[in-house]
Phi, psi and omega in degrees: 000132177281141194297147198252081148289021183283330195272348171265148178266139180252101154333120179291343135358150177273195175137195177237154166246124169278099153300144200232174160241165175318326182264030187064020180269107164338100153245028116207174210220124156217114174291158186202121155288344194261053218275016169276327188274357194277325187304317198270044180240353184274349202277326180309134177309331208263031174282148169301169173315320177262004195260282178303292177318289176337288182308288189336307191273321199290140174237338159202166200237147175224165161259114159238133186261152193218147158317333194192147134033281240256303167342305185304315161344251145340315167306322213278315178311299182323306192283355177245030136280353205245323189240016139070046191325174153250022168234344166304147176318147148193125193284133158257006177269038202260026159241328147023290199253125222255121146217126197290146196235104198249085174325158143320345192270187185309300175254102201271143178282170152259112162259181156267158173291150155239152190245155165258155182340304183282351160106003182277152182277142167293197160035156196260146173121201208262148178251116180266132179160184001286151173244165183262165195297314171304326167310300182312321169302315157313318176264102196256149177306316173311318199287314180288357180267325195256003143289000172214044165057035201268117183311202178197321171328149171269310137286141180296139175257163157315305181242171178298190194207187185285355170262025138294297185297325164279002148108351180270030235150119167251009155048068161289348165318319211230309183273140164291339181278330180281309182283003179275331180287316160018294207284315185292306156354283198269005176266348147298299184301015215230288262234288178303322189305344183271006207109162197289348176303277159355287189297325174310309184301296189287357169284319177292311157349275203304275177331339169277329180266329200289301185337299210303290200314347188274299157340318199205057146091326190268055176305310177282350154302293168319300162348260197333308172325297189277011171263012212228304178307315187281349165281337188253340159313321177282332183265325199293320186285354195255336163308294178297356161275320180289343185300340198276328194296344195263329184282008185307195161268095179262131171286106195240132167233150181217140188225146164221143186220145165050079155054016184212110202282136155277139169227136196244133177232170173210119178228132222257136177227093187066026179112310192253102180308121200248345185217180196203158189210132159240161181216138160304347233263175177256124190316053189254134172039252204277319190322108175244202145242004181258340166291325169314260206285340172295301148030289171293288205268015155314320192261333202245070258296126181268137192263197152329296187212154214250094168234146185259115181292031116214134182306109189306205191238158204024084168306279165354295177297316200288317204307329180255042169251322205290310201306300204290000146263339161279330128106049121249176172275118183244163217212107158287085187293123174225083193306160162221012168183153166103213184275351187285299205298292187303321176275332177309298198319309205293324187253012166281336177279331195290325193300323176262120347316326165310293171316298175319306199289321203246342187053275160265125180296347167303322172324295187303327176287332131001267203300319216262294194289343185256000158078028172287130182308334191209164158335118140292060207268011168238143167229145164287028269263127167232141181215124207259151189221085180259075209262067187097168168302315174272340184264040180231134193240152169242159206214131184216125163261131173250133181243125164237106178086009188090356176278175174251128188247081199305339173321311203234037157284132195232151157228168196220117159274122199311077174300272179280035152199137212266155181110184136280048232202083165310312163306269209327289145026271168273000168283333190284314191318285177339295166304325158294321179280334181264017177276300188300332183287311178296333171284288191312355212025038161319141177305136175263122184298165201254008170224118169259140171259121180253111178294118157149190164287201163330309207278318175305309186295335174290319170255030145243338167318311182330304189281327177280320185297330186283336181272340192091001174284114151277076157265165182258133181223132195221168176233172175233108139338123177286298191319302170234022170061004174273138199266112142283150188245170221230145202042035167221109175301347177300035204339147160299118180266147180225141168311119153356294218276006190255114176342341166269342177266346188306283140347295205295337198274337180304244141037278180278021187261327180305335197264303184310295192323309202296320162316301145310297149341311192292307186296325181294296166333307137319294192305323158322288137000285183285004340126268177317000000 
């Protein structure tokens, strides 16, 4: 039943909206300035497929108001990180990137942060970071624990221990001149964890003490300085290669087919495409590209300048939420000549192959988990719609390219069997419909879908075995959405969020609707 947005009152206000499902559960997140007219524009007819699915599951709506715009913005990312929907945009690389943890305790360690499933950090105390995966290597802990004398115990012991005697540790355990530097330690290591700026300054430092201390003498002083400088030489070079990789240019080329936009990168290093990226999502409500990249760079080092082949919507806003996070100014480009326009140009050609090869990337994803010989770009859906013994219908949704080609829906009034005996049915549906195809030498489809289990799918293998037909054919379970497959007792679980099951669910919701109608009809009829 579709939700009566007539009966909620909607605040004119900016802010987010939560969409819920019957058990109350998120399933999408949205910003708005406006938030009465944006809810209520998903109630319209002319909205997409997908679109359409979306409304279908909402059963409540919540509100949270934000002063402005730009609030809703940053919220609307947090909650959908934090509560992860399944029709909202979601990046799935955010653990990639290494962030460092400075405790809490009396003499605080250097950790890595570990995160939870929604992106919140464990353990208490300062979070430094995103460092990129290579980076993290670079800034390997170890190296920051012995430039600034950072314990590594999990409890402080009584006496010193063996990072005392190496020289990694001044053994606050035990000496009082040591836990008073202690301190001093970790607000220098705080001060580098923030940038290279940071690391330059206090690097001039240490060498302005190492003078002193060499000046008057205080050689084992000096030491310990310049071993702490040649330790910190090493995290100063390795910063500065990520500062160049990150202040670079990165490149979005964007595209779309059957309601799913492909996005493409290139991020340019010194000129020379050193990396490359794609990303998916489905056109439902908010899902933008300008959410895309804010999104993106939740996870991701932001550079100067960000172009793009076409300027997303509130250009303006993402530029100063990226500025006032990154803390420069950055720049949303959408070149029209010269060399940024020839690599946009460059990575619009990769987006239309991809499309030519694969048409709908769910399709290509098809073919790969069921381990189909070709692309399914025509699938068949058969669905039985049965109310009694005089009221059962059969039902076929044709899908082309992932679409739907309602031209070649077809229904069946159930002739030779009697009962409620749903296999028998689809045995029958079957046979019929691929008889007729082999007398006509009709194009034959390259997925056949069976709404049901194990039991539907075995009596339509049956009915194609019996026709001579070699199609590849599997059903899909409603219950837990797993896909059987022919000889394997095991089902396929395909992830929710993935464009392929996406498709199989389409398809069969398409076949139930056409089915149920169909069925509706009759029963009208006899009636009359």
């Amino acid at each position: 039943m579709t939700f009566d947005i007539s009966s909620l009152e909607i605040p004119s206000n900016p802010g987010i909206y939560l969409m819920k499902d019957v058990d109350k559960k998120i399933i999408y997140i949205g910003k708005a300035k406006n938030l009465k007219n944006r809810v209520k524009s998903y109630f319209l007819k002319n909205q997409n497929y997908k679109t359409q699915k979306l409304v279908k599951n909402i059963a409540y709506i919540e509100f949270v108001l934000t002063d402005n715009e730009s609030e809703a913005f940053l919220l609307e990312s947090n909650m959908i990180k934090k509560h992860r929907p399944r029709f909202n945009i979601e990046l799935k690389d955010q653990q990639r990137y290494t962030y460092l943890r400075i405790s809490d305790e009396k003499y605080p360690r250097l950790l890595v942060a570990r995160r939870t499933r929604d992106g919140k950090f464990l353990g208490k105390g300062k979070i430094f970071g995103p460092f990129t995966q290579g980076s993290s290597k670079l800034l390997t802990i170890g190296t920051l624990r012995k430039a600034f004398q950072i314990r590594i115990c999990k409890t402080l012991p009584k006496k010193i221990c063996l990072e005392y005697h190496l020289g990694n540790c001044e053994g606050p355990c035990e000496f009082k001149d040591a836990q008073e530097r202690y301190f001093q330690h970790v607000e220098s290591l705080e001060q580098v964890l923030k940038g290279r700026n940071q690391t330059r300054i206090f690097a001039k430092k240490l060498e302005e003490e190492m003078k002193q201390a060499a000046e008057l003498q205080q050689f084992e002083r000096a030491k310990d300085i310049r071993d702490t400088l040649i330790r910190l030489g090493s995290l100063q070079t390795k910063q500065k290669m990520e500062y160049v990789e990150n202040s670079n240019e990165e490149y979005f080329g964007i595209g779309e087919q059957n309601q799913t936009v492909t996005v493409m990168n290139f991020r340019m290093i010194n000129g020379v495409i050193r990396d490359s990226d794609k990303f998916f999502f489905d056109l439902v409500g908010d899902n933008s590209f300008s959410n895309f990249i804010f999104q993106y760079y939740s996870t991701h080092k932001i550079p100067k300048f960000i172009i793009v082949s076409q300027l997303p919507e509130n250009k303006d806003l993402l530029e100063s939420l990226l500025s006032e996070q990154s803390g420069f100014v950055v720049q949303i480009i959408c070149p029209e000549k010269g060399k940024r326009k020839e690599i946009i140009n460059l990575i619009l050609k990769n987006i239309k192959l991809i499309h030519s090869k694969g048409g709908e990337p769910g399709l290509v994803e098809l073919k790969e988990i069921l381990n189909l010989p070709k692309i399914p770009n025509i699938i068949e859906c058969f669905d039985i719609s049965n109310h009694g013994e005089d009221f059962a219908v059969g039902s076929m949704s044709r899908f082309v390219d992932g679409k739907p080609n309602k031209s070649g829906y077809r229904k069946f009034k159930i002739k030779s069997v009697t009962g409620r005996d749903d296999f028998a049915m689809i045995g029958e549906v079957i046979k019929r419909r691929y008889f007729r195809l082999l007398e006509e030498n009709s194009e034959l489809p390259d997925l056949i879908l069976i709404d049901g289990g194990k039991g539907q799918l075995n009596s339509a293998l049956s009915s194609l075995q019996s026709l001579g037909v070699n199609i590849p054919c599997i059903s899909l379970a409603k219950e837990n959405e797993d896909i059987f497959i022919p000889n394997q007792k095991i089902p396929i679980a395909i992830p929710r969020d993935k464009f392929s099951l996406k498709i199989l669910q389409h398809a069969r919701d398409e076949a139930h609707r056409f089915g149920v109608a169909y069925n509706r009809a009759i029963r009208k009829n006899q009636i009359k």
